[in-house]
Each structure stands twice: as C-alpha cells, then as structure tokens.
C-alpha positions in Angstrom: 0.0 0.0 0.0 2.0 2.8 -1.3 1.9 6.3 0.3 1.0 9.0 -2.0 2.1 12.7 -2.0 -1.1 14.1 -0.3 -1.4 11.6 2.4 2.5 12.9 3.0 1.5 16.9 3.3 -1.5 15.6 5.8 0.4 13.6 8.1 2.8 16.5 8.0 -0.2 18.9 8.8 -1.0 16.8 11.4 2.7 16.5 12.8 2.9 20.0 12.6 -0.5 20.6 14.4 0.0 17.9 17.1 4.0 19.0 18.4 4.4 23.2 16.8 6.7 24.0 14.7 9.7 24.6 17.2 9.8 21.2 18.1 9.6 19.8 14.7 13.9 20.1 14.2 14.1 17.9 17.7 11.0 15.7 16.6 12.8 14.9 12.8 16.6 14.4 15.1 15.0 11.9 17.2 13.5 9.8 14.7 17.1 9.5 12.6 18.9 8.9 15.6 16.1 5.7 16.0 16.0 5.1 12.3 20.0 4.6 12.5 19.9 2.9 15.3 17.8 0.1 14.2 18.9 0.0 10.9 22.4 -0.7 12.1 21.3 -3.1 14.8 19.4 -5.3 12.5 22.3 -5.6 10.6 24.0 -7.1 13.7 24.2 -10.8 13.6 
C-alpha cells in the first residue's frame, strides 16, 4: 500500500499541528537517531 504525496503533506499537517513547529527540528533528530539505530542493529548478527 504505497503512500502518496497528499497523504504525506496531511500527516505533515498533522505532525505539525500535534508537536508546533519549534519542536519539529528535535522531533525529525529523534527519529534519525532511531531510524540509524535500528537499521544498524538489524544488521548485527
């Protein structure tokens, strides 16, 4: 089930509306730091 470019823009409304945009820099930090971090533990044997 693909995601398509408006379904993006309204999560992104939503994300914005739900934690303000001063927290959105920390908010998209915190999920690379995750996304890195389980990316390179799943390739852990």
């Amino acid at each position: 089930m693909p995601v398509g470019p408006t379904e993006m823009i309204i999560v992104l409304a939503i994300v914005v509306l739900l934690f303000g945009s001063t927290k959105l820099p920390q908010l998209a930090r915190s999920v690379g730091e995750a996304r890195r971090e389980l990316s390179s533990s799943a390739e852990e044997p």
